[in-house]
Steps between C-alpha positions, in 0.01 A plus 500: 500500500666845448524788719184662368309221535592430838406824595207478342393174686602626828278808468181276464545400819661836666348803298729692774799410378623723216635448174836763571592328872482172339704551185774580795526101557622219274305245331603218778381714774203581330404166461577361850266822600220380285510125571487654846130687414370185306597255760350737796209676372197353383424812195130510565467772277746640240504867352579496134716797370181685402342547860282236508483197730469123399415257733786188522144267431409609184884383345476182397858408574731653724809556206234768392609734800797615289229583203300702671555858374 
């Protein structure tokens, strides 16, 4: 997964975490901090890049997390 895409997946699950502070770490810390998120927090609900939320139930399967956009 690259950089972007990392980021990307880790701010379905923290929308606090922005995209300049996280371009700061490399793509093995990145991904330590997501498996981190996705092995600790259940992502009831997801906010797509435009604002909206989607519920976690209405994805079929869970690969679609990093699709969501």
């Amino acid at each position: 997964m690259s950089k972007r895409e990392l980021i990307n997946r880790i701010q379905l699950f923290n929308p606090t975490a922005g995209s300049r502070f996280l371009r700061d770490f490399d793509e093995a810390d990145l991904t330590r901090y997501l498996h981190n998120l996705e092995q600790t927090t259940p992502p009831a609900r997801l906010l797509r890049a435009n604002g909206n939320v989607e519920s976690a139930d209405s994805l079929s399967d869970p690969r679609q997390l990093a699709l969501v956009f």
